[in-house]
ZAMARGU-4260 file (C-alpha; in steps of 0.2 Angstrom, whole numbers, plus 5000, padded with zeros to 4 digits):
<rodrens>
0) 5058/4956/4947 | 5060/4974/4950 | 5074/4980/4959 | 5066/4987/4975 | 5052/4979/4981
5) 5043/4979/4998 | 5038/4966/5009 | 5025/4970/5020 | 5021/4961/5036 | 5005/4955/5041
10) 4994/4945/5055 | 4981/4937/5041 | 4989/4936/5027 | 4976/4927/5018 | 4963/4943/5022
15) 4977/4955/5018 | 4978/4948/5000 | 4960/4948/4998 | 4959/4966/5003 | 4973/4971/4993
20) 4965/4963/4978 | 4948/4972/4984 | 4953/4990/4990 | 4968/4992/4977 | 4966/4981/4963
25) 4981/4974/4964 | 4986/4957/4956 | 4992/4941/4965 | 5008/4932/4955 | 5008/4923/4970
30) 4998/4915/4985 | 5011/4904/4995 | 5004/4893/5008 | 5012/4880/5025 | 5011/4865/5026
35) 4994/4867/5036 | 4988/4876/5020 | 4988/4891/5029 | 4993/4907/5019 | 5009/4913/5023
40) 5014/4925/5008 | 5009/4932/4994 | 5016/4943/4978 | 5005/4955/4972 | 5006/4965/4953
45) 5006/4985/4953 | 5006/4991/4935 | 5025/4987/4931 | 5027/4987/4952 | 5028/4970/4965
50) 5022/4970/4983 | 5028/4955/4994 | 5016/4952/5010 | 5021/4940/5022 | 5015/4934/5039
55) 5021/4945/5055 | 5028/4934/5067 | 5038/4939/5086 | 5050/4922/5084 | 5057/4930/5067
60) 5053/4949/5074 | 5042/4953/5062 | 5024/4962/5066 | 5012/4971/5059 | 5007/4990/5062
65) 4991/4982/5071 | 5003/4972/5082 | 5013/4988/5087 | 5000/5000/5092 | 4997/5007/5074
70) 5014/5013/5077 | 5024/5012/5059 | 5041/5016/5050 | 5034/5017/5032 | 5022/5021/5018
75) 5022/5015/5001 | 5020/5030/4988 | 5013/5022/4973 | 5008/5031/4958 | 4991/5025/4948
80) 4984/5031/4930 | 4967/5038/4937 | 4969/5043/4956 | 4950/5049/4957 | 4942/5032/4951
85) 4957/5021/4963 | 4953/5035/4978 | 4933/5029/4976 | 4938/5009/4976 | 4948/5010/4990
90) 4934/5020/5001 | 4921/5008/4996 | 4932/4992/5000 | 4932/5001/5020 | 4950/5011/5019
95) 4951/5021/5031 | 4954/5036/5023 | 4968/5048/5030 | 4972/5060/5018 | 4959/5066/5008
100) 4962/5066/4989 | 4971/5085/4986 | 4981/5092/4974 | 4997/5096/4979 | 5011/5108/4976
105) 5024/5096/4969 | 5012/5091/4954 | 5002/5077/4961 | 4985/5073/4965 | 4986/5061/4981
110) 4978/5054/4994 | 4984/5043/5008 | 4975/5028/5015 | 4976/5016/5030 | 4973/4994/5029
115) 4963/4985/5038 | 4981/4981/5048 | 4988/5000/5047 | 5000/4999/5033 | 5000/5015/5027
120) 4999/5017/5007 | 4999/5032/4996 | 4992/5035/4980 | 4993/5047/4967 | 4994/5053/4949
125) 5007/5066/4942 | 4996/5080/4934 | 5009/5094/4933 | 5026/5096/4930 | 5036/5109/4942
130) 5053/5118/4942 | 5062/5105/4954 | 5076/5117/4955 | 5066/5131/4965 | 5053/5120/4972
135) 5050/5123/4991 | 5038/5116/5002 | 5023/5128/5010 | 5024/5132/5028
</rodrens>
């Protein structure tokens, strides 16, 4: 298991895992379900990278960015062997684009995207290296 690793709240878990699959081509380790057979969590592969999503619930005080207004307190940075092809999959499976795919001045090629449920993700690949030492951002 890696040694960080966000978990992600959602309303549908089930969809969300589909999506993910879809969107990002992630892969699922794991599909947990209730008793009902309701999906309740999942674990899904990134290269060498894990992703827990779980179901959003008020009793535990756990929602979803859909549940709050859109309203969010994170975004996942993940970087991607070929950001160009991964930017093209993610518009096609209906992300909502946010940030549209850019070169940036710390040396990466990135755009940033919205779920179905408003999770925020970010993707990129590293194309440059920079001096880190004199690095400042534009105004």
């Amino acid at each position: 298991m890696p040694r960080i690793t966000p978990h992600l709240f959602y309303d549908d878990v089930a969809s969300a895992i589909d999506w993910l699959v879809k969107a990002f081509g992630f892969e699922i380790r794991l599909r947990m379900t209730d008793k009902d057979g309701a999906v309740v969590h999942g674990d899904l592969e990134v290269a060498d990278s894990l992703v827990m999503v779980g179901l959003a619930s008020e009793s535990a005080v756990r929602e979803s960015p859909k549940s709050l207004g859109g309203k969010i307190s994170q975004r996942l940075y993940i970087f991607v062997d070929d950001v160009e092809a991964h930017y093209e999959r993610a518009r096609n499976a209906g992300a909502r684009i946010t940030s549209e795919l850019a070169e940036q001045f710390y040396g990466d090629r990135v755009y940033e995207c919205m779920d179905p449920e408003g999770h925020r993700w970010k993707f990129a690949q590293h194309i440059r290296d920079v001096d880190s030492r004199t690095l400042k951002r534009p105004t």
